[in-house]
PDB file with SEQRES, HELIX, SHEET and CRYST1 records, atoms N, CA, C and O in Angstrom:
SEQRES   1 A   65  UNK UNK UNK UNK UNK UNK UNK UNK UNK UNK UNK UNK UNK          
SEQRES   2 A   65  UNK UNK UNK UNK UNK UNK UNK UNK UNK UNK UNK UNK UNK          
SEQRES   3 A   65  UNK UNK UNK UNK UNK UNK UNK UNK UNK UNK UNK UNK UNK          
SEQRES   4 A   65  UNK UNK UNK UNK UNK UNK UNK UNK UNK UNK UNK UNK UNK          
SEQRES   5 A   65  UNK UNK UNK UNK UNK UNK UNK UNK UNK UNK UNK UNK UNK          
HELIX    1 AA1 UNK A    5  UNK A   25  1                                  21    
HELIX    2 AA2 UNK A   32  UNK A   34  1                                   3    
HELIX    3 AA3 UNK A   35  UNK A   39  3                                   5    
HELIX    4 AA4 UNK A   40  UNK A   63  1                                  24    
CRYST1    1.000    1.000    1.000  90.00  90.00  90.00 P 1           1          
ATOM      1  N   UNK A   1       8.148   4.109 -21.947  1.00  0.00           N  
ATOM      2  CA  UNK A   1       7.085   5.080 -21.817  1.00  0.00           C  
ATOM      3  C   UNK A   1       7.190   5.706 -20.434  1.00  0.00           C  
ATOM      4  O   UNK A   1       7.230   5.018 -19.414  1.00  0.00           O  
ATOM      5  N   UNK A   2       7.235   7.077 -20.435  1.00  0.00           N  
ATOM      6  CA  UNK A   2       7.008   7.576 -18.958  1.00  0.00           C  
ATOM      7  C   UNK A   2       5.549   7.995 -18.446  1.00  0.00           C  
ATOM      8  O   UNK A   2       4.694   8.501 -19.172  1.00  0.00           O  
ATOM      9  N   UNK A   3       5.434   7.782 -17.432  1.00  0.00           N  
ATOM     10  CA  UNK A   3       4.436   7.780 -16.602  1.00  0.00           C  
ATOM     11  C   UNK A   3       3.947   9.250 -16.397  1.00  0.00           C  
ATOM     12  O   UNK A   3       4.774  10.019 -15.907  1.00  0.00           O  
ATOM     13  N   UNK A   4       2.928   9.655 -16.652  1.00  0.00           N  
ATOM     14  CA  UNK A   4       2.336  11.358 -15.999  1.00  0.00           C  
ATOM     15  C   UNK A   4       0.912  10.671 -15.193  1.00  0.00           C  
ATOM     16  O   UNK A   4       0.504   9.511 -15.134  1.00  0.00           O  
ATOM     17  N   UNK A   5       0.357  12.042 -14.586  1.00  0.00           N  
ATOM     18  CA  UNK A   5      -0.721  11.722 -13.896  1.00  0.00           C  
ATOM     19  C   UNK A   5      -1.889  11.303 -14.589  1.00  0.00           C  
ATOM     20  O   UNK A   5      -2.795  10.623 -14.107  1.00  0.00           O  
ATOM     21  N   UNK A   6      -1.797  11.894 -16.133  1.00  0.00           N  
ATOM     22  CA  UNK A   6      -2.909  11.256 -16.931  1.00  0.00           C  
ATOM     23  C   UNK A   6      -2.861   9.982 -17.464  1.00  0.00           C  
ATOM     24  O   UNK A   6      -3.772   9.166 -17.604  1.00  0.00           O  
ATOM     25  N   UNK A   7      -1.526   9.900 -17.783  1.00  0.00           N  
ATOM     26  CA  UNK A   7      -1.609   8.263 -18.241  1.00  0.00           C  
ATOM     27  C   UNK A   7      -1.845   6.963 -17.017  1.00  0.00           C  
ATOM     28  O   UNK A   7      -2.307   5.828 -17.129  1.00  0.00           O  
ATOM     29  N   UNK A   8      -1.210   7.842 -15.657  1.00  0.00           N  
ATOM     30  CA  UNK A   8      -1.954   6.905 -14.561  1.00  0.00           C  
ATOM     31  C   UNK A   8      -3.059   6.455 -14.274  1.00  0.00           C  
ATOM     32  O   UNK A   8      -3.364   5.288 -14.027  1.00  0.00           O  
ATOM     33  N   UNK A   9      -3.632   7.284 -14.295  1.00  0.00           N  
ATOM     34  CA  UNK A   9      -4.910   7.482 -13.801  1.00  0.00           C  
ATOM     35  C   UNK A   9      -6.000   6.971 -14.750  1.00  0.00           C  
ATOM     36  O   UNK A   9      -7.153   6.955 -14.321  1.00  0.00           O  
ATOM     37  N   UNK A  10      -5.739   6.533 -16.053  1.00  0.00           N  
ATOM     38  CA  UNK A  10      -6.424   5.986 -17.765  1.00  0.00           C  
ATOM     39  C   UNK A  10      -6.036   4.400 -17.140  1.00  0.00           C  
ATOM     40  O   UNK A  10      -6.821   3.471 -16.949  1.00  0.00           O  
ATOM     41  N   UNK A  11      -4.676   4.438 -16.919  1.00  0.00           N  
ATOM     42  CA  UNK A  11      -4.311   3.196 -16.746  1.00  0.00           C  
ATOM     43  C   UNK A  11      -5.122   2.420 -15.853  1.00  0.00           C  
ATOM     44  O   UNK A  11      -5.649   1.331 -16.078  1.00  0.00           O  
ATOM     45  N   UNK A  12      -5.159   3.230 -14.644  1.00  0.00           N  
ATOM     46  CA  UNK A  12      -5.822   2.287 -13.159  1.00  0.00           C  
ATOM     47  C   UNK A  12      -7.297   2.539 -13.804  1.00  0.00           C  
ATOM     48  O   UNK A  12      -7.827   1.447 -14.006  1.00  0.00           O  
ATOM     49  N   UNK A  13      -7.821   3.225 -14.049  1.00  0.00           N  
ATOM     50  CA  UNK A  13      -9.433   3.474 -14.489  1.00  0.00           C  
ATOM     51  C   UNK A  13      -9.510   2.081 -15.396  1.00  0.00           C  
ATOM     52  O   UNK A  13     -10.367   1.263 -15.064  1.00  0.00           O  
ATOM     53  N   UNK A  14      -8.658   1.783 -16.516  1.00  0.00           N  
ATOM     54  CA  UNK A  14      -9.051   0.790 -17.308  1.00  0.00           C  
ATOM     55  C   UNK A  14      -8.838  -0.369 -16.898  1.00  0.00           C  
ATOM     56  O   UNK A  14      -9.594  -1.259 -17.288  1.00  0.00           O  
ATOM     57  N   UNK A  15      -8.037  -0.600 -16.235  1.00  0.00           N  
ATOM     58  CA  UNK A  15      -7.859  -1.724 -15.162  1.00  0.00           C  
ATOM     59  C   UNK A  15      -9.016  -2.473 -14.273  1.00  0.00           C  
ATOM     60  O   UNK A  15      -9.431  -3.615 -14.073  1.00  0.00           O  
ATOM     61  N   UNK A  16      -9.292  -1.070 -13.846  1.00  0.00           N  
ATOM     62  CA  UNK A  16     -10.248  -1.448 -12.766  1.00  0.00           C  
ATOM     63  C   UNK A  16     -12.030  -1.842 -13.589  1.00  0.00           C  
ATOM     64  O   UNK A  16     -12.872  -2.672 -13.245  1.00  0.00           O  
ATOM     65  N   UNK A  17     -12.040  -0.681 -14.918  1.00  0.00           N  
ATOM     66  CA  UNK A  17     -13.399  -0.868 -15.185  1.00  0.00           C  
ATOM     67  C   UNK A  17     -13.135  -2.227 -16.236  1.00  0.00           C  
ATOM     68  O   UNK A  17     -14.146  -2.661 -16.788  1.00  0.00           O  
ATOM     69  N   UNK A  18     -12.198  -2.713 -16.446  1.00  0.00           N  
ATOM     70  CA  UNK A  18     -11.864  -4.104 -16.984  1.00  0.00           C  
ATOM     71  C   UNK A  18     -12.584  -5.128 -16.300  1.00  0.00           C  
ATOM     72  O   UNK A  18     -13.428  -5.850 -16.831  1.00  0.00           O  
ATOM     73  N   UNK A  19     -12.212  -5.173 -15.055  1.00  0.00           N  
ATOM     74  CA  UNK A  19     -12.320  -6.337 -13.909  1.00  0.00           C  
ATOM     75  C   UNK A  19     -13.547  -6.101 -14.235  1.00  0.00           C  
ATOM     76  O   UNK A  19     -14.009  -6.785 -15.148  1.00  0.00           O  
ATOM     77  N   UNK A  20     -14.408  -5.084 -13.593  1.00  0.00           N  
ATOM     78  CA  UNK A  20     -16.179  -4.690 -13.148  1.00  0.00           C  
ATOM     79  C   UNK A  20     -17.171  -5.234 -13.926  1.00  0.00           C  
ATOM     80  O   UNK A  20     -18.285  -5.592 -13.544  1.00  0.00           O  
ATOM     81  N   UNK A  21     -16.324  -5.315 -15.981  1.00  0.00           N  
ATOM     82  CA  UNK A  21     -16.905  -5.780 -16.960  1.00  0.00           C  
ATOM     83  C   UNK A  21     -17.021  -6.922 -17.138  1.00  0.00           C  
ATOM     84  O   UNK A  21     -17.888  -7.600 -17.688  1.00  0.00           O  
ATOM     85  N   UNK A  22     -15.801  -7.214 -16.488  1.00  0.00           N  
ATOM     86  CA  UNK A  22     -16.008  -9.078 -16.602  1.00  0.00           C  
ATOM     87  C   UNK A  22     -16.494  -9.413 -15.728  1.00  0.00           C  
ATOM     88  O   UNK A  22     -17.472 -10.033 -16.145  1.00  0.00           O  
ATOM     89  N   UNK A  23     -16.492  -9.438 -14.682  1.00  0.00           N  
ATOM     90  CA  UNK A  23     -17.443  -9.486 -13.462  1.00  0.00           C  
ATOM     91  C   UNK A  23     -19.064  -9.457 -13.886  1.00  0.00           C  
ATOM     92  O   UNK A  23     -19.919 -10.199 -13.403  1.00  0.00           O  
ATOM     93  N   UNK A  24     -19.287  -8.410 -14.915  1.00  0.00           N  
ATOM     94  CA  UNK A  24     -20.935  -7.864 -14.960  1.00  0.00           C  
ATOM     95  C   UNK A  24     -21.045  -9.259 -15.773  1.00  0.00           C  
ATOM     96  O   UNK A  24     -21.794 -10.131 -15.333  1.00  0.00           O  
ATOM     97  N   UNK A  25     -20.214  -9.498 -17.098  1.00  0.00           N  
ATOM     98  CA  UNK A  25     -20.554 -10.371 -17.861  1.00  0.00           C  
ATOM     99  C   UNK A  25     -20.584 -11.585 -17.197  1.00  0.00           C  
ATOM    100  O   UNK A  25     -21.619 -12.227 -17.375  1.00  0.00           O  
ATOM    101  N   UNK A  26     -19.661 -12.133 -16.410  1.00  0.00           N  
ATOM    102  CA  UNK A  26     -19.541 -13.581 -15.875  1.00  0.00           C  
ATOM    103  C   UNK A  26     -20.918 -14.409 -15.741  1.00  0.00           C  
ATOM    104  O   UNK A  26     -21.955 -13.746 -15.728  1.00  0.00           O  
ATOM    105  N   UNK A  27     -20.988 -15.572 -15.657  1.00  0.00           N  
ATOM    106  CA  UNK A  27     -23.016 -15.853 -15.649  1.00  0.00           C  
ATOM    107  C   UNK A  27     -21.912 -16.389 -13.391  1.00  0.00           C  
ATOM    108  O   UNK A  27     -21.220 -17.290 -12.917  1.00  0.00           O  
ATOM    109  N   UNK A  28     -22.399 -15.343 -13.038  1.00  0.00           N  
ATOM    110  CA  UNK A  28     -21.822 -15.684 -11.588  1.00  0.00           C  
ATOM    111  C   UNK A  28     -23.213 -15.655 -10.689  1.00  0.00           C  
ATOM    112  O   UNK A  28     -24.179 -16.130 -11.286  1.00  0.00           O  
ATOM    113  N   UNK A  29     -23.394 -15.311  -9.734  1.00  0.00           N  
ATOM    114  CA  UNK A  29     -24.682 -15.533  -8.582  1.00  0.00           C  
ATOM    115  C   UNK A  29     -24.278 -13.659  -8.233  1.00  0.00           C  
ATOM    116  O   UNK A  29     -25.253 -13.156  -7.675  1.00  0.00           O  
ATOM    117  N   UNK A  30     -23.732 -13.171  -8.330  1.00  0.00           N  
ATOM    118  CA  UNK A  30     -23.322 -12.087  -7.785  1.00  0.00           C  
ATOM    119  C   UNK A  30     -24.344 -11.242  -8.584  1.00  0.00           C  
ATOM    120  O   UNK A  30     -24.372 -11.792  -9.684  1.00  0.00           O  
ATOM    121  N   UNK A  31     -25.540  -9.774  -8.617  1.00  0.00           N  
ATOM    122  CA  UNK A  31     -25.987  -9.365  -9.355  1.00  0.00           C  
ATOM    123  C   UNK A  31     -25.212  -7.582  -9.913  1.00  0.00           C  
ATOM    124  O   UNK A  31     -24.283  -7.009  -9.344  1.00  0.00           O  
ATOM    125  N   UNK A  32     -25.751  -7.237 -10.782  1.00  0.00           N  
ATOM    126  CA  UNK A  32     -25.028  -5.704 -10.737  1.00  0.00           C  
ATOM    127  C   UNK A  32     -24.966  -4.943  -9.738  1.00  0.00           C  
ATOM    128  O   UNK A  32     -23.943  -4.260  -9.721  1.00  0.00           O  
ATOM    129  N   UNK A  33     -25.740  -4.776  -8.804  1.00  0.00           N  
ATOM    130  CA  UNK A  33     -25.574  -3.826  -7.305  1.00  0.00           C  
ATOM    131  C   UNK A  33     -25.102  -4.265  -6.883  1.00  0.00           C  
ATOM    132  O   UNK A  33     -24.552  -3.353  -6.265  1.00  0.00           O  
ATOM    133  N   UNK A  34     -24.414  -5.609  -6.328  1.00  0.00           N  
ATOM    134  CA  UNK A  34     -23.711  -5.932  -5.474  1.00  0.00           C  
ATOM    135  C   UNK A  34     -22.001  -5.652  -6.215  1.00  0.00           C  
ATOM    136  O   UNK A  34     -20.942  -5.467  -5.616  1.00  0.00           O  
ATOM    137  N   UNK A  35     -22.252  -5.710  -7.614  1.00  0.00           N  
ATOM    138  CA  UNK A  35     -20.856  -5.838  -7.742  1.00  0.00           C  
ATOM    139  C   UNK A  35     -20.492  -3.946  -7.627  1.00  0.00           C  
ATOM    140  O   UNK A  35     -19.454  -3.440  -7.202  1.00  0.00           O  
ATOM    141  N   UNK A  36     -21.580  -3.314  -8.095  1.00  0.00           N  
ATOM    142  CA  UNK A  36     -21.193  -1.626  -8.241  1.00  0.00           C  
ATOM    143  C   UNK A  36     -21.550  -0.928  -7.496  1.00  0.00           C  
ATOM    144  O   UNK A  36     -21.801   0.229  -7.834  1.00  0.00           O  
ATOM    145  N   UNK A  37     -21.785  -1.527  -5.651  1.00  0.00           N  
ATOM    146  CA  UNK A  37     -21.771  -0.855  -4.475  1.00  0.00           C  
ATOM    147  C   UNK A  37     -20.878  -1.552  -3.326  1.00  0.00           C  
ATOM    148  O   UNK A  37     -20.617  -1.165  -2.186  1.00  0.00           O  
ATOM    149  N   UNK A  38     -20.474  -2.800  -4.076  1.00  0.00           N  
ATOM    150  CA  UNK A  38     -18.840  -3.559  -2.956  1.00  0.00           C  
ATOM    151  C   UNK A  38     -18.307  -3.770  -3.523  1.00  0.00           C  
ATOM    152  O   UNK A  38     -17.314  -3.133  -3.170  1.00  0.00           O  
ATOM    153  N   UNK A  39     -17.897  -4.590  -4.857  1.00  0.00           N  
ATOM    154  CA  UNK A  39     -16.991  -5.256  -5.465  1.00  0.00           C  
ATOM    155  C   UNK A  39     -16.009  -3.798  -5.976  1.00  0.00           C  
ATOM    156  O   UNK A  39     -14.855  -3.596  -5.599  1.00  0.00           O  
ATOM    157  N   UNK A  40     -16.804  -2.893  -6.910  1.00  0.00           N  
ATOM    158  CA  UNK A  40     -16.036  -1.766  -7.419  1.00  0.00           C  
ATOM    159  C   UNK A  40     -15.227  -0.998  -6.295  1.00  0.00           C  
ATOM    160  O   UNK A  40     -13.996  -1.006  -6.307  1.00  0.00           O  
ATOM    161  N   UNK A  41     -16.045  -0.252  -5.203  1.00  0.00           N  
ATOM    162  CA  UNK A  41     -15.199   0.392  -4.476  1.00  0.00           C  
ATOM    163  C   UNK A  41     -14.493  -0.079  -3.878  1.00  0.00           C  
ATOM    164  O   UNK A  41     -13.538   0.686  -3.746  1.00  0.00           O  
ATOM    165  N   UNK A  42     -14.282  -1.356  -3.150  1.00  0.00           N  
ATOM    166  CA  UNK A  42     -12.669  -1.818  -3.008  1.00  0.00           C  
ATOM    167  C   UNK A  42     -12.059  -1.899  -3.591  1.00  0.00           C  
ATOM    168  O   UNK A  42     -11.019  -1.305  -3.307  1.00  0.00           O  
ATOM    169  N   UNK A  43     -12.076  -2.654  -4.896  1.00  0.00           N  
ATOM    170  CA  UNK A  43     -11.029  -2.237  -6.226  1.00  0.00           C  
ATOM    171  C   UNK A  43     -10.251  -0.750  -6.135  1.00  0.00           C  
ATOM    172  O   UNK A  43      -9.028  -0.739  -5.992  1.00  0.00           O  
ATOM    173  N   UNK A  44     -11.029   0.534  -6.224  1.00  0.00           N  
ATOM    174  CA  UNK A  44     -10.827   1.535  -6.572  1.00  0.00           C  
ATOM    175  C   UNK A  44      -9.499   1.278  -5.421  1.00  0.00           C  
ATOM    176  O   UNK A  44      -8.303   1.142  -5.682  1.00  0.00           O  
ATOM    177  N   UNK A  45     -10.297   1.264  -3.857  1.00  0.00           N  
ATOM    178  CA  UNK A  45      -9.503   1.950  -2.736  1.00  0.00           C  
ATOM    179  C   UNK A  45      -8.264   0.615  -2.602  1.00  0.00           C  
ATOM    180  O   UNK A  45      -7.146   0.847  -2.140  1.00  0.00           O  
ATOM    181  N   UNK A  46      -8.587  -0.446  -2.972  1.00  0.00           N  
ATOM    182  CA  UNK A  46      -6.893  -1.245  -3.112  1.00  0.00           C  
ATOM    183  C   UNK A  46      -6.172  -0.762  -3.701  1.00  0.00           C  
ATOM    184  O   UNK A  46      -5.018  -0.550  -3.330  1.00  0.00           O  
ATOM    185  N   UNK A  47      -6.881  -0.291  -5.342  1.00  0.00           N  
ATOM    186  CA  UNK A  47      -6.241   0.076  -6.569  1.00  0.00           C  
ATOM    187  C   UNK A  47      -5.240   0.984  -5.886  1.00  0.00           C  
ATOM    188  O   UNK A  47      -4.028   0.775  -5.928  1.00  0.00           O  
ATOM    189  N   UNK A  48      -5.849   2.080  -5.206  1.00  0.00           N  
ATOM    190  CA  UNK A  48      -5.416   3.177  -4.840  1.00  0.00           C  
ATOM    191  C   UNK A  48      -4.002   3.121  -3.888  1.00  0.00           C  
ATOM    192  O   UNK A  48      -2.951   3.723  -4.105  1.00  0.00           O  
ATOM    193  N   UNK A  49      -4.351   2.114  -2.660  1.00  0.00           N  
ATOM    194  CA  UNK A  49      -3.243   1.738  -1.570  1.00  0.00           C  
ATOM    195  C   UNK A  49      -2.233   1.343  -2.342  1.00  0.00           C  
ATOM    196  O   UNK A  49      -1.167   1.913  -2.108  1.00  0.00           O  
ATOM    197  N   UNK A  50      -2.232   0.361  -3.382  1.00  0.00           N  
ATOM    198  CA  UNK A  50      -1.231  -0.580  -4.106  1.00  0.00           C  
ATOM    199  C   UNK A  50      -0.725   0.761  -4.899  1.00  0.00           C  
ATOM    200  O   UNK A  50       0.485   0.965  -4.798  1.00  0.00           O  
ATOM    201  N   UNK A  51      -1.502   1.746  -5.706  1.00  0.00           N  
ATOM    202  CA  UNK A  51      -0.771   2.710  -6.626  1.00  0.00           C  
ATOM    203  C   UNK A  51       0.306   3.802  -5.644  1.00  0.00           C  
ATOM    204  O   UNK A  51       1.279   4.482  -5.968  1.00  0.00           O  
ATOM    205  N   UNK A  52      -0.231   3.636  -4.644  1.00  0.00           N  
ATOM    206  CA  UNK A  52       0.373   5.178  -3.654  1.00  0.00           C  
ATOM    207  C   UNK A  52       1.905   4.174  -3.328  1.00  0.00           C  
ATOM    208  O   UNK A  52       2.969   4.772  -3.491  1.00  0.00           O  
ATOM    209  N   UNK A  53       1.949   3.016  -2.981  1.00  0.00           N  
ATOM    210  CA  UNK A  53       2.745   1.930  -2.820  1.00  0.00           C  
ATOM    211  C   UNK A  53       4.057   2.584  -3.549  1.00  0.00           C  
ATOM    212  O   UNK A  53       5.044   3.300  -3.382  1.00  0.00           O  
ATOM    213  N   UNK A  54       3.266   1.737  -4.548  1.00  0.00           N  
ATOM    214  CA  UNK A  54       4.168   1.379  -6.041  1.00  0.00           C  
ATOM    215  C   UNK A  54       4.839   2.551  -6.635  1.00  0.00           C  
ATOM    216  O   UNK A  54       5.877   2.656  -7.289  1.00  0.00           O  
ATOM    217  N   UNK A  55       3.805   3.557  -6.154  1.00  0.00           N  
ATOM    218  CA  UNK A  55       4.596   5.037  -6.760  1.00  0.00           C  
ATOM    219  C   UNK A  55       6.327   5.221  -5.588  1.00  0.00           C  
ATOM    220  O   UNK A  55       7.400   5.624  -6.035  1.00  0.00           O  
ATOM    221  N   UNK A  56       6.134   4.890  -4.457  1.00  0.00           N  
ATOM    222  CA  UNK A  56       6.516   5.443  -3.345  1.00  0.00           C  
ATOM    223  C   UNK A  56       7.759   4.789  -3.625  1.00  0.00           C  
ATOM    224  O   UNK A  56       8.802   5.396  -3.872  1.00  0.00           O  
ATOM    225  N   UNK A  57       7.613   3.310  -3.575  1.00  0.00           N  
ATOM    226  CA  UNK A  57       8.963   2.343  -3.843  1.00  0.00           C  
ATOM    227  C   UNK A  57       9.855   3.204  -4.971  1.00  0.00           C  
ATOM    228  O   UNK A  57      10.977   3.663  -4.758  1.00  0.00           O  
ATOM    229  N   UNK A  58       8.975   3.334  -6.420  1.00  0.00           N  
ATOM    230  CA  UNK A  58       9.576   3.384  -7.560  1.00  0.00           C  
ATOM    231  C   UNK A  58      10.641   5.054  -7.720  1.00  0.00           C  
ATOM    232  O   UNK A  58      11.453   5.369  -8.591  1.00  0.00           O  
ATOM    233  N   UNK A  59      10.245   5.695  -6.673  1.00  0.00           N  
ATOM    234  CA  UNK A  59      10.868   6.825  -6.004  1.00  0.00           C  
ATOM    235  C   UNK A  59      11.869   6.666  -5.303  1.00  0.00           C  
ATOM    236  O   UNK A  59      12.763   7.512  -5.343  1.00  0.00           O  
ATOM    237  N   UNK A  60      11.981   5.416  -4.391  1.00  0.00           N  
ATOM    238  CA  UNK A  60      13.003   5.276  -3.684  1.00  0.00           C  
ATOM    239  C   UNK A  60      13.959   4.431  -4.349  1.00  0.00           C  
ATOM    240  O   UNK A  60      15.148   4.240  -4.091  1.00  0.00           O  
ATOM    241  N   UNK A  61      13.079   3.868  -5.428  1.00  0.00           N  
ATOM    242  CA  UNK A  61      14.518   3.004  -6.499  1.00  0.00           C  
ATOM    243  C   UNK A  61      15.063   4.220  -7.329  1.00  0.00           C  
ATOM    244  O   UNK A  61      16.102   4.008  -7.954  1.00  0.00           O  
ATOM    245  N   UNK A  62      14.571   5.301  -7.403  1.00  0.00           N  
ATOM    246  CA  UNK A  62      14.859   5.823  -8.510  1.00  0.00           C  
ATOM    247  C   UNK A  62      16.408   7.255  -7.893  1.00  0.00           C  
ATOM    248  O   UNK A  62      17.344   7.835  -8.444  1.00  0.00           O  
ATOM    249  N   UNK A  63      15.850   7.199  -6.626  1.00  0.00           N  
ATOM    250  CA  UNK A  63      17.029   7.796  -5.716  1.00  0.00           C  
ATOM    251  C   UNK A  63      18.428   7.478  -5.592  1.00  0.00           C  
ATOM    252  O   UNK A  63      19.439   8.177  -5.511  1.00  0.00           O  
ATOM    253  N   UNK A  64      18.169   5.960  -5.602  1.00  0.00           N  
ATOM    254  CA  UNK A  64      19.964   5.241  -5.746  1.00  0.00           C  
ATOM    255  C   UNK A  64      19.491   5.173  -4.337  1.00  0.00           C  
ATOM    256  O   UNK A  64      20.577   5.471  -3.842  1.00  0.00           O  
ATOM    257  N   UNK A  65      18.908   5.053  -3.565  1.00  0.00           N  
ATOM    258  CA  UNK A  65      19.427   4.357  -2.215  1.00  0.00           C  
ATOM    259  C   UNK A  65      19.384   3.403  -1.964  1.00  0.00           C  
ATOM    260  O   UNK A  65      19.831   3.029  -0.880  1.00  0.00           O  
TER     261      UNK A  65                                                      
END                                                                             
């Protein structure tokens, strides 16, 4: 399968709102605001560092160098 910006971007979205769901469901001490004003937006902005990453490498494998 090749990769476009839409299938990225479905991908990391479902990823991320995966985690948030299990998180909401878990019987944890943590309540919904805490998880969908800290827990989510680091996700997003790791999600994000690790995707800009992963794109960057998979560019430089894809160069032959």
């Amino acid at each position: 399968m090749e990769f476009d910006l839409t299938k990225t971007l479905v991908a990391f979205l479902a990823v991320n709102l995966l985690g948030v769901g299990a998180l909401m469901s878990a019987p944890m001490g943590m309540t919904e605001s805490t998880i969908l004003t800290m827990v989510l937006p680091s996700m997003l902005v790791f999600g994000a560092i690790t995707l800009a990453i992963g794109v960057k490498f998979g560019e430089y494998r894809a160069s032959g160098a």
